[in-house]
C-alpha positions, 0 to 999 in steps of 0.5 A: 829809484836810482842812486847815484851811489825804497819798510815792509808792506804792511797787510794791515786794515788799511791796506783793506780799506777801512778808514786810515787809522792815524790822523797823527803825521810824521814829524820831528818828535824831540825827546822831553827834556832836550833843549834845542838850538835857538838856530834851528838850520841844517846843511846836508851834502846830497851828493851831487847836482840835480838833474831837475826838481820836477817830479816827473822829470827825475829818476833817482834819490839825488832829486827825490831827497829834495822833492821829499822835503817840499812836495808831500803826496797822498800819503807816507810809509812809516818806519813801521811799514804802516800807511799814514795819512798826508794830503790825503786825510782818509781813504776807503776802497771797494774790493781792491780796485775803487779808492776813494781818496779824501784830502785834508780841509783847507791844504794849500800851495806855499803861495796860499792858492788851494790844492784841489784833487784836480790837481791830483788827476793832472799831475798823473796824467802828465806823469804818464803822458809820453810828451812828458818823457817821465823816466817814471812813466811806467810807475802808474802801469805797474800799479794797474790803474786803468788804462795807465799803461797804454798811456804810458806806450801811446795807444790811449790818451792821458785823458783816459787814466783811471782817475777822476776828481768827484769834487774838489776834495775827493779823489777816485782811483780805478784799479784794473786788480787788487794790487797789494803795494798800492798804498806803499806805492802810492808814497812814491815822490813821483805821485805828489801833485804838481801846480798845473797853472805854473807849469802851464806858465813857465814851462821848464823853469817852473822849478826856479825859486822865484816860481815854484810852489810847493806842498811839503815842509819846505820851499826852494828859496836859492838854487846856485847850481854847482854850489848850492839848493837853498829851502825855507820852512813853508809857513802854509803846510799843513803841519808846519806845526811839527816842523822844527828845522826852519831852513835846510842846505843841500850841497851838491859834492860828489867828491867823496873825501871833499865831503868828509874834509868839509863834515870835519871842517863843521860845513856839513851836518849829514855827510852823503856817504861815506869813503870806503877807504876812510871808513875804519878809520873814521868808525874808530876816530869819530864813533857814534857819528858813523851811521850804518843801516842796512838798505834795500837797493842793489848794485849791478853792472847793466849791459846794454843787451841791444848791442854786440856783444851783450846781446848774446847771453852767453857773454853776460853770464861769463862775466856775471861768474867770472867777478868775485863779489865777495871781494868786492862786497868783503874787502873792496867796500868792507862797511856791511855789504853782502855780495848779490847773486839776484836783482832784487833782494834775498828777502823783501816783503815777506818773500824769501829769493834763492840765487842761481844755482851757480852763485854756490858753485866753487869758484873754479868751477864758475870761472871755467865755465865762465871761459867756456860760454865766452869761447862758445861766443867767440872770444878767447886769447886770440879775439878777447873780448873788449868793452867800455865800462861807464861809471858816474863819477865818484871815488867809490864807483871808481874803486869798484869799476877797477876791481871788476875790471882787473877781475875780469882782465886776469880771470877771463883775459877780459879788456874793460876799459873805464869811463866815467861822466858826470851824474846827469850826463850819465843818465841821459847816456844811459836812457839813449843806449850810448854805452856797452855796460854801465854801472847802475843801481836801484833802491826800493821803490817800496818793499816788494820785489816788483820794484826791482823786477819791473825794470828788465819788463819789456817796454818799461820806462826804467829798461835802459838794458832794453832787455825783453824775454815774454817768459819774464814779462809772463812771470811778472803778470802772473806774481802781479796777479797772485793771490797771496805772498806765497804765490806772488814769491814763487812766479818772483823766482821765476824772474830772478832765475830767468835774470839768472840765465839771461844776466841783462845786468850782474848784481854786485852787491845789496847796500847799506848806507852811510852816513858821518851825522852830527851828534847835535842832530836828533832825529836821523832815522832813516827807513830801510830805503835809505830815506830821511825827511829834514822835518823829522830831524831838529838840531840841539843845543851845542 
């Protein structure tokens, strides 16, 4: 999942197949003894304006902390890493590969209508319907349900996606292997059901609050773009019951200090982030309020690999040794971020992922051979090199893009000249290859480094670098096929080392998130893809 700036796989009986072992749900758990607001309304900044709300049209974690909050899927990811049940009450499986999926009695649309696991079949089969254009569309592929993948690249119809509705209430999910992150992957807001009937209807403005229905906790009753997303408690949700906050508010600032001023100011209760450049500051003047989690997500510099010169490897590895992350990750961001030598993450789902070799070396070393493969590519004083470097804009974006491109300026003689656009504009640059390298990030999608990896795979849906190498693709096959977590880490080094060599994009830096957050808001928690649902949260009196 992209940011504008997704807990541990839990091998447990129910990734086995044995019944789901907890009816309970997630929801806001308020300590006895706290007295709660008779005003129960949150307003979180969320960083800037969605790109859209329907599922199958997003890519990022400005979309999907909306969608997360008023579509439910089968089922959810706890802090812990185990599976919880949600639409789905109960699940079994036969070897690995045939699930068996039983939605809750009596769920519904918040219009009252049934939710039927037809609608489940549907929504996936639209998913990966390449009419749909999903950036997403490569997710069911990765989780080898049948025939998903061929869909995705036209040579099979969506008809034919290994999933059927038994009745209206069971649900039948074939899996070409055993995939050990099915259940963690099935979490995913991308897999929740979508209303076919309103789609068929009203076409792209199904998503405006005077149409859409939803299945989680909330549905959209406002949208003023630019301004503000508007969501009421859905009454007909399953678990209403353990909802505490009645309405949520989601601002779409991107201007970083605009979002602190207005946090002070009492406009917002949870801050989107927080400026590099006023978090000390605000650590020592406001304490507990300051939130610091470590996140699995990695910023990186992605070139577009199709276009001269980033299509000679030699370039991008000159660059990827000639930026000091450690100064970036130590001095420019300086809130807890570690500098990035590997796409995905030193350690992720019990596996443990070695940098290249020359993450280690001196930093004299790296910058002369740095300067070597950029002469063997034909640059030097008299043809330096020069590039355009895209950001999307934000202040903190911007603060790295002009510390990446002084480095590379007075290390290489390197000329990157900085543009910025709009978040949404961004993404459609990035998916029509418009740009020569772009700032680009991605946070688990669930704990296991496929998530990361599968977007440098030849043909899938997230490769905006179109970067292609069948020895990676190769080493990929074969971790998706591994049979334990050891095996599946080593063919995942594979990958990173071939990344390591070929550099389709240069990893900066591995997140944490952070957040200014009320001290009346109880409940904030969020999982270690940096994810927090508004029904879980409640606010107390104060």
């Amino acid at each position: 999942m992209k940011p504008q700036t997704r807990n541990h796989i839990a091998l447990s009986l129910l990734t086995l197949g044995i019944l789901s072992a907890c009816s309970c749900a997630l929801a806001a758990t308020v300590p006895a003894g706290t007295t709660l607001a008779e005003k129960q309304e949150l307003v979180r900044n969320n960083g800037s304006e969605p790109a859209s709300l329907d599922p199958h049209k997003v890519e990022s974690d400005v979309e999907f902390n909306i969608i997360s909050d008023i579509f439910d899927g089968l089922v959810a990811v706890k802090k812990d890493g185990s599976i919880e049940p949600r639409l789905a009450e109960k699940w079994e499986n036969k070897d690995n590969t045939v699930w068996i999926f039983h939605l809750r009695p009596g769920i519904t649309w918040s219009d009252g209508t049934a939710i039927t696991a037809k609608d489940v079949v549907w929504s996936w089969q639209r998913l990966v319907d390449p009419k749909t254009a999903s950036p997403y569309a490569s997710y069911p592929g990765n989780m080898h349900i049948v025939n998903a993948a061929d869909i995705a690249q036209g040579k099979k119809t969506p008809d034919t996606l290994g999933v059927k509705a038994l009745d209206d209430s069971t649900l039948e999910v074939t899996l070409t292997q055993p995939t050990a992150s099915f259940l963690p992957m099935l979490a995913h807001p991308s897999l929740v059901p979508v209303d076919s009937v309103l789609i068929n209807r009203f076409g792209d403005k199904w998503t405006k609050p005077e149409h859409i229905v939803t299945s989680g906790a909330y549905k959209i009753t406002d949208w003023v773009v630019n301004e503000r997303i508007v969501a009421q408690r859905n009454t007909r949700y399953w678990d209403n019951k353990a909802t505490v906050i009645n309405k949520v508010t989601y601002l779409p600032i991107n201007a970083e200090t605009a979002d602190v001023n207005r946090y002070k100011a009492g406009e917002i209760d949870i801050t989107y982030t927080i400026p590099v450049n006023q978090f000390a500051q605000l650590k020592k003047t406001l304490g507990d309020q300051v939130h610091v989690a470590p996140q699995l997500a990695t910023y990186y510099y992605e070139f577009n690999t199709t276009k001269p010169p980033f299509n000679d490897p030699r370039v991008r590895r000159a660059l990827n040794m000639a930026l000091d992350k450690d100064v970036i990750a130590d001095k420019v961001m300086a809130q807890g971020q570690r500098p990035a030598w590997v796409v995905s993450q030193p350690e992720i789902g019990g596996v443990k992922i070695a940098s290249p070799d020359y993450a280690s070396w001196p930093r004299e070393k790296r910058l002369a051979e740095a300067k070597k493969l950029l002469n063997e590519a034909g640059f030097n004083d008299e043809h330096p090199l020069s590039f355009s470097l895209l950001y999307n804009t934000m202040e903190t974006h911007q603060r790295i893009a002009i510390a990446a491109s002084s480095m590379w300026q007075k290390n290489l003689g390197v000329n990157a000249k900085l543009q910025n656009q709009e978040w949404k504009t961004m993404l459609d640059t990035m998916h029509t290859g418009n740009f020569d390298a772009v700032r680009h990030a991605w946070i688990a999608d669930y704990a296991d480094a496929a998530t990361f990896l599968n977007n440098f795979r030849t043909g899938d849906s997230e490769n905006t670098s179109k970067y292609s190498n069948p020895a990676y693709d190769e080493a990929l096959k074969s971790a998706a096929k591994a049979k334990d977590v050891a095996e599946r880490g080593k063919y995942y080094q594979q990958a990173e080392d071939i990344l390591g060599e070929d550099v389709p994009a240069i990893p900066v830096y591995h997140y944490v998130r952070t957040h200014l957050v009320k001290p009346w808001v109880g409940g904030f928690e969020p999982d270690s893809l940096g994810v927090y649902l508004t029904k879980d949260l409640y606010i107390k009196q104060h």
